[in-house]
C-alpha positions as CSV (number, residue, x, y, z in Angstrom):
1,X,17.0,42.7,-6.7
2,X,14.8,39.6,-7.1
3,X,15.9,36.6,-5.2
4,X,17.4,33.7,-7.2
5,X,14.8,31.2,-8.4
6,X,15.6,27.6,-7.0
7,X,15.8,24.9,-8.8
8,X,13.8,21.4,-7.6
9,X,17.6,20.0,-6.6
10,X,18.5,22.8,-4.9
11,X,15.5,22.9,-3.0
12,X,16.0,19.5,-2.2
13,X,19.5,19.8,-1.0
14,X,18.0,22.4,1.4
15,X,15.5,20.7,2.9
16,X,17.3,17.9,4.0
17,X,20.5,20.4,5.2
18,X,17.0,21.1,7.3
19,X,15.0,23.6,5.7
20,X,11.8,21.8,6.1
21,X,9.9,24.7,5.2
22,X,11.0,25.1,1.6
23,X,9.1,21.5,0.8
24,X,5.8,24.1,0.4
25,X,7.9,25.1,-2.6
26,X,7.5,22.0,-3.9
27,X,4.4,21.0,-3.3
28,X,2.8,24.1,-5.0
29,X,4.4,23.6,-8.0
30,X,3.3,20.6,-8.5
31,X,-0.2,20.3,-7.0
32,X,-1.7,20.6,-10.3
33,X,0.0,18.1,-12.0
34,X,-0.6,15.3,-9.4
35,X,-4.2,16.0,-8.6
36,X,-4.9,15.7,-12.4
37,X,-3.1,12.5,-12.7
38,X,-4.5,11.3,-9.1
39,X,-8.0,12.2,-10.7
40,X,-7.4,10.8,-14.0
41,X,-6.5,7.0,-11.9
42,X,-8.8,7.3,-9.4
43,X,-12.3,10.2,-10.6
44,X,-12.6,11.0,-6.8
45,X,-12.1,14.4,-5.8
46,X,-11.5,14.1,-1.9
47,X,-9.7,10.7,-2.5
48,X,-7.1,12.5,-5.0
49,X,-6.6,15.0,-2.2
50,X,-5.9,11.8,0.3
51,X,-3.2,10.4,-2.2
52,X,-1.6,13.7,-2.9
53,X,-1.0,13.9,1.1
54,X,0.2,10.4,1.6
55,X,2.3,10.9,-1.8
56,X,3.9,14.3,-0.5
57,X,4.7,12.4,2.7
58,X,6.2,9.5,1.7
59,X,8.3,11.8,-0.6
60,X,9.7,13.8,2.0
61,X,10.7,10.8,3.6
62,X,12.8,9.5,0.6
63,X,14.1,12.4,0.0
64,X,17.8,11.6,1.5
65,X,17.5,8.7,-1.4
66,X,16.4,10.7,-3.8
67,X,19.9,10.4,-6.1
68,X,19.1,12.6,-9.1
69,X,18.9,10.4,-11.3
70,X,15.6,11.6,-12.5
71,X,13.8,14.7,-12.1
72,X,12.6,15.6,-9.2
73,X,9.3,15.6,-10.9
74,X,9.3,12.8,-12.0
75,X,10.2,11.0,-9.6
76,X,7.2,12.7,-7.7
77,X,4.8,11.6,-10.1
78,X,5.8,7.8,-9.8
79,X,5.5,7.8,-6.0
80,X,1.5,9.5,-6.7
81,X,1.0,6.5,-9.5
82,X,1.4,3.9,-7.2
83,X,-0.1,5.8,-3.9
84,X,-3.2,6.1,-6.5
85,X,-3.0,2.5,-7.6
86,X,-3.3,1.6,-4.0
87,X,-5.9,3.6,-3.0
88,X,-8.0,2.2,-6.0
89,X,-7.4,-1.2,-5.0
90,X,-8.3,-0.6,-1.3
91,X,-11.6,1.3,-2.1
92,X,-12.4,-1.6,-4.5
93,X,-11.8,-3.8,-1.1
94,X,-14.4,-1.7,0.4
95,X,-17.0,-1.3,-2.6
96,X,-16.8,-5.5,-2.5
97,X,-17.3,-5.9,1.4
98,X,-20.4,-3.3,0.9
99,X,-21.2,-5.1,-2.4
100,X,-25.2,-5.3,-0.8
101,X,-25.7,-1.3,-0.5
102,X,-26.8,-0.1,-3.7
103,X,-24.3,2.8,-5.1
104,X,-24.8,4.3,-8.4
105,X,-21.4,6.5,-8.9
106,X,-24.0,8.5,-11.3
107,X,-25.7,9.6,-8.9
108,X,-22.7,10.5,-6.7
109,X,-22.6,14.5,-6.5
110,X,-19.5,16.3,-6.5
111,X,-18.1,19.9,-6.2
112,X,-17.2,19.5,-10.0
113,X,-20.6,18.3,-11.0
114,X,-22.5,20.9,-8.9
115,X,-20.5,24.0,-10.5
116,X,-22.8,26.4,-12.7
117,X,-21.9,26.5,-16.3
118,X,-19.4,23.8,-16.3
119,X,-22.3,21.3,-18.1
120,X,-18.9,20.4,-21.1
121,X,-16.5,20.2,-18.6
122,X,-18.4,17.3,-17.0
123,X,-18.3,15.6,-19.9
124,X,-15.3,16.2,-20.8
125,X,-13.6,14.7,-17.5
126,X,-16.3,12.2,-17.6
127,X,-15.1,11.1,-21.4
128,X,-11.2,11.5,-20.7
129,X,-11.6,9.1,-17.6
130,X,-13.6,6.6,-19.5
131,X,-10.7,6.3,-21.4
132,X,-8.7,2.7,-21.1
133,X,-6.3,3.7,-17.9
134,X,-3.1,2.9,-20.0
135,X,-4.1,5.7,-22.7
136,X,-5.9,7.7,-19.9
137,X,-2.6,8.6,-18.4
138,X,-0.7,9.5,-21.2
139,X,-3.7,11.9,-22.2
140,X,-3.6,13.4,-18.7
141,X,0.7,13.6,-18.3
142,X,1.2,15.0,-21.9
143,X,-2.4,17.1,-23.0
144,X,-4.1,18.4,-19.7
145,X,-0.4,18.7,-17.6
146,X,1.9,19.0,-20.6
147,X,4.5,17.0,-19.6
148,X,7.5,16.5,-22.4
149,X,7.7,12.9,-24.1
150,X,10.6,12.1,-22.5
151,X,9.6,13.0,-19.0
152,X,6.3,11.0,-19.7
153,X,8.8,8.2,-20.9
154,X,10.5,8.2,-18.1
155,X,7.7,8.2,-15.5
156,X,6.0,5.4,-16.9
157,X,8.6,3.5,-18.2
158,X,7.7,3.2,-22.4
159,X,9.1,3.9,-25.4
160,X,8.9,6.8,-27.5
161,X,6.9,5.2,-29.7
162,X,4.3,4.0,-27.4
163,X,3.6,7.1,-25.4
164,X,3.2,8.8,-28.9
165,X,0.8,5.8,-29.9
166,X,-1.2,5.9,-26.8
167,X,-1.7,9.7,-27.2
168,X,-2.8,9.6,-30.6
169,X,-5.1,6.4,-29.8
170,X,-6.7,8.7,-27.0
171,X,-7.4,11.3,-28.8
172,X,-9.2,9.4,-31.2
173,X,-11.1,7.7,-28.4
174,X,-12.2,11.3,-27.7
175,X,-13.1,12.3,-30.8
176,X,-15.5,9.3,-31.4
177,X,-16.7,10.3,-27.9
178,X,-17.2,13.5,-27.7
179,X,-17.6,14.3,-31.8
180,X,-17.0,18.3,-30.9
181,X,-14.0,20.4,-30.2
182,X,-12.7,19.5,-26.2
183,X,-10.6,21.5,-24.4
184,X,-7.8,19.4,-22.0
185,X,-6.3,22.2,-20.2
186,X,-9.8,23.2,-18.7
187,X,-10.1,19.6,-17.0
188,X,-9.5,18.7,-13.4
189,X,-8.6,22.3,-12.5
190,X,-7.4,22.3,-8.8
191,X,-8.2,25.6,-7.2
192,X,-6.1,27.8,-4.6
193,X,-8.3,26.2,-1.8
194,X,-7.7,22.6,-2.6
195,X,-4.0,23.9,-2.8
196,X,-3.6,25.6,0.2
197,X,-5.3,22.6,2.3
198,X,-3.4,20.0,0.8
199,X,0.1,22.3,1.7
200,X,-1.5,22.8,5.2
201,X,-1.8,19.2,5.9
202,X,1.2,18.0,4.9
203,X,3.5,20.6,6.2
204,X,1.8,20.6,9.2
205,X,2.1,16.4,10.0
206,X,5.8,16.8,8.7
207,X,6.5,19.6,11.8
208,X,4.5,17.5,14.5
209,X,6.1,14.2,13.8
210,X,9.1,13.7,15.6
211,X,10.7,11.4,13.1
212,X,10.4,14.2,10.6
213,X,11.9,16.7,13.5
214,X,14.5,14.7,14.6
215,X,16.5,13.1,11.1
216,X,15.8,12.1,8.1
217,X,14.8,7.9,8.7
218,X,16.5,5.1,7.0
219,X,14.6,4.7,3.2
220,X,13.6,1.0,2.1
221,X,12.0,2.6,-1.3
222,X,12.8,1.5,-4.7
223,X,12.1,5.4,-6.1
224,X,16.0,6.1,-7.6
């Protein structure tokens, strides 16, 4: 017989009973979903990689204060916002210190701009990230990762009516953009290889640390 399908609490529950390795569980579940929102705050491939891995282990620090009261998800997600929204404001600290060296982010080549045949799909990320940030992420949570309303709600902290505003004030942003037919779900794809190193790198730094072998420490973090 097949074995039971965890669910995110259970898996939870196990890792901190000290089950470490179950947190891969997690992590490939979600991968997509937080390298697409990463990318959609940030439109830096390696750097979305960075704050998944710092977002992952900060997580699995919290986790004994992790109380449930959200989604596991969820509360994944919000730890990744603000890991991105820190990152952004440190490299924006760097870009001003190196304010004299000329850098055109146009010019700036990336594995997704150097893939064959994926001319629309450039533009497409390119158009969904010129987006203002505020409708930007609700495009990204509820179009490309297909978040429910009330999960998206709850991660960013807005009414109904306002994530459902924001969507449809995006999509008409787009339209007006991109005057054809887009397609959300092919955006920001993050492949088995960005995957597997991602998993790699954190599971590996959570079995070297000895804080992480050792117990669970002490969490000062306002994630509920």
């Amino acid at each position: 017989m097949p074995g039971k399908i965890l669910s995110d609490d259970e898996i939870v529950e196990r890792i901190i009973q000290g089950e470490k390795s179950l947190y891969e569980l997690l992590m490939r579940k979600y991968n997509q979903r937080m390298y697409r929102i990463a990318m959609s705050i940030v439109n830096d491939d390696m750097g979305a990689e960075d704050i998944m891995q710092a977002a992952y282990l900060n997580a699995f620090m919290q986790l004994p204060a992790f109380k449930h009261k959200a989604g596991f998800g969820t509360w994944l997600t919000r730890i990744l916002i603000n890991e991105s929204l820190l990152y952004r404001k440190k490299d924006l600290r760097r870009r001003e210190v190196l304010a004299g060296v000329d850098e055109d982010p146009e010019d700036q080549v990336t594995p997704l701009k150097s893939l064959m045949n994926k001319e629309l799909k450039a533009i497409l990320e390119k158009a969904v990230f010129q987006l203002p940030e505020k409708y930007r992420l609700v495009f990204v949570m509820r179009e490309i990762e297909e978040m429910s309303t009330s999960e998206t709600m709850e991660v960013l902290n807005l009414g109904e009516s306002n994530i459902k505003i924001r969507l449809s004030r995006a999509k008409q942003m787009l339209r007006q953009e991109l005057s054809s037919y887009y397609k959300p779900k092919e955006l920001f794809d993050f492949h088995l290889s960005r995957c597997d190193r991602v998993v790699l790198a954190v599971m590996d730094t959570i079995s070297r640390e000895p804080f992480f072998n050792d117990s669970f420490p002490e969490s000062t973090s306002s994630f509920k």
